[in-house]
C-alpha beads as a LAMMPS data file, in Angstrom:
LAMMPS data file: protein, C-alpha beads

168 atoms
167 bonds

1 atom types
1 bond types

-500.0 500.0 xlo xhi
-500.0 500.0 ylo yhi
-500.0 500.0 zlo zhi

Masses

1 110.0

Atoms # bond

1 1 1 -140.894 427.450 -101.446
2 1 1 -142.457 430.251 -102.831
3 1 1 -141.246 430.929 -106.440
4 1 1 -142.142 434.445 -106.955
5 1 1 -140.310 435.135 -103.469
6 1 1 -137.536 433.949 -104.748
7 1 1 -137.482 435.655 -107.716
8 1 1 -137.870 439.156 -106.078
9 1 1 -135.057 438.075 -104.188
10 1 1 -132.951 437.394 -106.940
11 1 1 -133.910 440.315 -107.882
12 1 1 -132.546 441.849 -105.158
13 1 1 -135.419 442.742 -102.707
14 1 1 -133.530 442.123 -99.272
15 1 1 -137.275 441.486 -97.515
16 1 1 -137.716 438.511 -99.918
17 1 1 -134.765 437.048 -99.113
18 1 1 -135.204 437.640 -95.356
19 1 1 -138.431 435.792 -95.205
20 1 1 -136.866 433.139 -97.120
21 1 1 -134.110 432.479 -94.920
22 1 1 -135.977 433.307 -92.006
23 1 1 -138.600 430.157 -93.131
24 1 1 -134.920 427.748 -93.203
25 1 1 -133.278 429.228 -90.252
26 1 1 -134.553 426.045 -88.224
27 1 1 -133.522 423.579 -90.829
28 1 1 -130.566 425.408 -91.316
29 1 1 -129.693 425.498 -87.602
30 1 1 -130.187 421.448 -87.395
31 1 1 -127.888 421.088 -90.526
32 1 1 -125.318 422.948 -88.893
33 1 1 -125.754 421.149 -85.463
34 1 1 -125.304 417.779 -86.862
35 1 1 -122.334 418.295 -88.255
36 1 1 -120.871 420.901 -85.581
37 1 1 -122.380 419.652 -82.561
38 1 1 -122.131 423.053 -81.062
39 1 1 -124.871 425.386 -80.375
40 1 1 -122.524 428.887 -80.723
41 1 1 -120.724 427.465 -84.293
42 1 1 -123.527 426.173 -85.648
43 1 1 -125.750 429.819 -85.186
44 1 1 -122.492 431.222 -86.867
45 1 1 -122.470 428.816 -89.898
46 1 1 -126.127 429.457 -89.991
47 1 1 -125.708 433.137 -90.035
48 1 1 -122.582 432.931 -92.074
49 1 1 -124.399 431.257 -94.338
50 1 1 -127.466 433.846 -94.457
51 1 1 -124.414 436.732 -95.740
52 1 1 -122.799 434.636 -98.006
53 1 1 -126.441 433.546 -99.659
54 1 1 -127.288 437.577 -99.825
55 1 1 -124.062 438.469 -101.782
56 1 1 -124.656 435.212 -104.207
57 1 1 -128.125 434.919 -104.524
58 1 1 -127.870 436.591 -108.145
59 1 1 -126.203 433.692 -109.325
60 1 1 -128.634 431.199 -108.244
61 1 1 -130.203 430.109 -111.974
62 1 1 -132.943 427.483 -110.854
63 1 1 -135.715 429.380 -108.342
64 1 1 -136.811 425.982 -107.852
65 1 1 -133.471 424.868 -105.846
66 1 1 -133.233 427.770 -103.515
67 1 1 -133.734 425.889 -100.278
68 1 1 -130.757 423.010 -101.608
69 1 1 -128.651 425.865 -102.555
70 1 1 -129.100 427.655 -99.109
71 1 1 -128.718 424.326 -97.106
72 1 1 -125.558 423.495 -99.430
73 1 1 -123.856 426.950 -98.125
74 1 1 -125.061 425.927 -94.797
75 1 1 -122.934 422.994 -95.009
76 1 1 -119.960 424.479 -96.503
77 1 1 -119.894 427.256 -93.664
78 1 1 -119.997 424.515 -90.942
79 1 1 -117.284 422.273 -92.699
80 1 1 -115.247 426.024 -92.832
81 1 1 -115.761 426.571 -89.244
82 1 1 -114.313 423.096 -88.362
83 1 1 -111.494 423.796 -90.464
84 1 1 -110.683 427.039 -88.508
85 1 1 -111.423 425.522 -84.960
86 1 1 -108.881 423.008 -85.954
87 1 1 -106.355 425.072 -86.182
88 1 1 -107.206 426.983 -82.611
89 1 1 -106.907 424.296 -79.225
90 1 1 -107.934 426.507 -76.391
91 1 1 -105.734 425.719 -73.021
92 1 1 -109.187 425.129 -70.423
93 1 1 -110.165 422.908 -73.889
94 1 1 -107.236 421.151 -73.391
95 1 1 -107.911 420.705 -69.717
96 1 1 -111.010 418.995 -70.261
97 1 1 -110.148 416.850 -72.999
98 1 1 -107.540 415.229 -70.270
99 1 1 -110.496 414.623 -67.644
100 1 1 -113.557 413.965 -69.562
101 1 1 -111.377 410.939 -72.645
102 1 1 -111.882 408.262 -70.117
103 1 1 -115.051 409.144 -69.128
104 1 1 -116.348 409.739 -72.887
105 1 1 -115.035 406.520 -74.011
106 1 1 -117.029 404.992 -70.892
107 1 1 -120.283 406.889 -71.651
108 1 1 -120.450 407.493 -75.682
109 1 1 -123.256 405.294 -77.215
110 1 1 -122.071 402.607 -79.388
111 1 1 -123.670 404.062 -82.071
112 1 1 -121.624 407.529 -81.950
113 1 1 -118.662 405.704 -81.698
114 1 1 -119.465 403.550 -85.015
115 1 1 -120.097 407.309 -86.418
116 1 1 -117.170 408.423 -85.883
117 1 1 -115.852 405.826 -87.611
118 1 1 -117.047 406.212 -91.212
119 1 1 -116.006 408.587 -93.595
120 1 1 -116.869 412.187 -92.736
121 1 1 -118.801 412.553 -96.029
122 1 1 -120.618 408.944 -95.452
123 1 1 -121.544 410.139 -91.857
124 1 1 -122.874 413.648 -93.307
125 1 1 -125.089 411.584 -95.692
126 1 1 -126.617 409.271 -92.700
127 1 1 -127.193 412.540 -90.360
128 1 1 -128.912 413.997 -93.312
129 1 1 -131.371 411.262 -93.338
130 1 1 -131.648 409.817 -90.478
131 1 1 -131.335 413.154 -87.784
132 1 1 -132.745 415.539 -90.403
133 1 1 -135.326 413.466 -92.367
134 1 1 -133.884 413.921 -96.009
135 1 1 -134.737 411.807 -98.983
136 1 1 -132.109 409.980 -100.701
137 1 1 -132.833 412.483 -103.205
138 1 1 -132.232 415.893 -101.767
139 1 1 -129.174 414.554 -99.779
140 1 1 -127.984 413.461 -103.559
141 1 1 -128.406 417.207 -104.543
142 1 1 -127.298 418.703 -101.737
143 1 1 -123.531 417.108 -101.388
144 1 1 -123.906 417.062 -105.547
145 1 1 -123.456 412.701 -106.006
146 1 1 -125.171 410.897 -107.793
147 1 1 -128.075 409.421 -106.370
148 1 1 -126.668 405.744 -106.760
149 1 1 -123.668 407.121 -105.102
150 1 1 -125.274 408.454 -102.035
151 1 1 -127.545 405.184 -102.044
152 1 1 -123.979 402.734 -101.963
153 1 1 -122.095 404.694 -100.267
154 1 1 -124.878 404.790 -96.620
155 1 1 -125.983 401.124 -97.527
156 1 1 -122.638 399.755 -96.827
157 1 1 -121.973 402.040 -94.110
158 1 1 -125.039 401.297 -92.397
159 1 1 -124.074 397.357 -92.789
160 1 1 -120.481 397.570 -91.480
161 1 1 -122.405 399.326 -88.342
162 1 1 -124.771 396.774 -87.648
163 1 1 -122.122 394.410 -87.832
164 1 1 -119.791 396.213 -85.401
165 1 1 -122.730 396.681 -83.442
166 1 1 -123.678 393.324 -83.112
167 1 1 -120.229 391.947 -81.795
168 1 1 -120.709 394.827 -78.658

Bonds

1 1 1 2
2 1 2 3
3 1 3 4
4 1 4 5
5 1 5 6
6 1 6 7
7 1 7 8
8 1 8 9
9 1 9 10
10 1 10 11
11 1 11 12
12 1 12 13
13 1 13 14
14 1 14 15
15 1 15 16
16 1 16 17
17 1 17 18
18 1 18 19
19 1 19 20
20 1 20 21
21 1 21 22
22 1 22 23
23 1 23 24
24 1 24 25
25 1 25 26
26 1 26 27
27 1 27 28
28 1 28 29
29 1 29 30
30 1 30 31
31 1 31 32
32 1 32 33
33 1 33 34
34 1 34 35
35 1 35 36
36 1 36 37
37 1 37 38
38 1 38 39
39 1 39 40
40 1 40 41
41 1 41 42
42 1 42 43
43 1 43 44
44 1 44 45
45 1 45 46
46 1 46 47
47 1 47 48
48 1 48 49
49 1 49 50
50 1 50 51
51 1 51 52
52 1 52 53
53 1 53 54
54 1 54 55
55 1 55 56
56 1 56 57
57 1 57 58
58 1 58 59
59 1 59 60
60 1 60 61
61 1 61 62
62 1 62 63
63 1 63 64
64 1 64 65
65 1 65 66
66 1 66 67
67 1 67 68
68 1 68 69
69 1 69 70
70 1 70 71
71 1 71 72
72 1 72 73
73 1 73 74
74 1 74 75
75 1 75 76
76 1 76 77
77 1 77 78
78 1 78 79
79 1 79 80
80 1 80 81
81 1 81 82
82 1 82 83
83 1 83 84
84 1 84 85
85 1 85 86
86 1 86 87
87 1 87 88
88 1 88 89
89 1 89 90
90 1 90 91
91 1 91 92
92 1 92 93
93 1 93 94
94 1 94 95
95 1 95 96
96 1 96 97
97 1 97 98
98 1 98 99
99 1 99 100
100 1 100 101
101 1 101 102
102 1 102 103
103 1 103 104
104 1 104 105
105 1 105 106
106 1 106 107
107 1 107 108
108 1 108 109
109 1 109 110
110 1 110 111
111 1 111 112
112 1 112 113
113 1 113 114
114 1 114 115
115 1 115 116
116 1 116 117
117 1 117 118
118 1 118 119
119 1 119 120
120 1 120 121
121 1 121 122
122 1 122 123
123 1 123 124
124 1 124 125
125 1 125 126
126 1 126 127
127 1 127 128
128 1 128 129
129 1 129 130
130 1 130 131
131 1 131 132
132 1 132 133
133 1 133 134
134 1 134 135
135 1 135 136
136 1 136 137
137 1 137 138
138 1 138 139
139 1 139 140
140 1 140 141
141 1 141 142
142 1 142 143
143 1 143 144
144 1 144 145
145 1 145 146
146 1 146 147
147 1 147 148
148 1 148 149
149 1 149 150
150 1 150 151
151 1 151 152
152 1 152 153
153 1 153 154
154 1 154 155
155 1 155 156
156 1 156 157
157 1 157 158
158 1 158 159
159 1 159 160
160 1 160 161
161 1 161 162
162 1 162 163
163 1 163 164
164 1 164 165
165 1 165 166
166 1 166 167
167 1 167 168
């Protein structure tokens, strides 16, 4: 990213940080996605995120991180928006949910179904670098673990998968 962009930015210049954000809105959109797995929620966490970045970018010390920082509010927007859609069930929502379990448990890959299975923070990590492309490194900074942490946490994850997986 370009430093001296994000410096005016810090700075305050509102064009800076629009062509900023405007350069992560896809990544940001795919971030959101993967963990929302709604088009309308995850343009909201995106935008959501886009405010909450202009009103805090003054406190961002290291120009350097600027896209982690961004994609970390990103993630905390969509994990608020599941928080608040879990309090609100929608009556046709519930409607659907009665006719399309038995088909979903009929046509959901294997591999969504192990998903679902691990722990939210463990599935994050393997969407981060296997649906987004991360390195082990970024995905470190981004949920703020230790690499090592990151590494053991997806490694057995990924093995308790490919065991369940090869039993189906």
């Amino acid at each position: 990213m370009n430093e001296k962009l994000i410096n005016k930015a810090i700075k305050g210049n509102f064009n800076a940080y629009s062509i900023l954000v405007d350069n992560l809105k896809d990544e940001g959109y795919k971030l959101a996605y993967t963990i929302l797995r709604n088009e309308h929620d995850s343009i909201d966490a995106y935008l959501q995120a886009v405010e909450k970045g202009l009103k805090n970018i003054k406190n961002l010390k290291e120009p350097q991180y600027f896209k982690t920082w961004f994609l970390k509010i990103v993630i905390n927007e969509a994990k608020n928006i599941i928080t608040k859609n879990s309090k609100v069930i929608f009556f046709d929502e519930i409607e659907e949910r009665k006719e399309t379990r038995y088909e979903d448990k009929e046509s959901k890959l294997d591999l969504e179904i192990c998903l679902e299975k691990i722990e939210p923070q463990t599935r994050e990590m393997i969407k981060l670098k296997y649906y987004m492309g991360y390195k082990l490194e970024e995905i470190a900074t981004i949920l703020e673990l230790p690499v090592g942490t990151v590494k053991g946490k997806m490694y057995n994850a990924l093995k308790s998968m490919k065991k369940e997986l090869e039993v189906r």
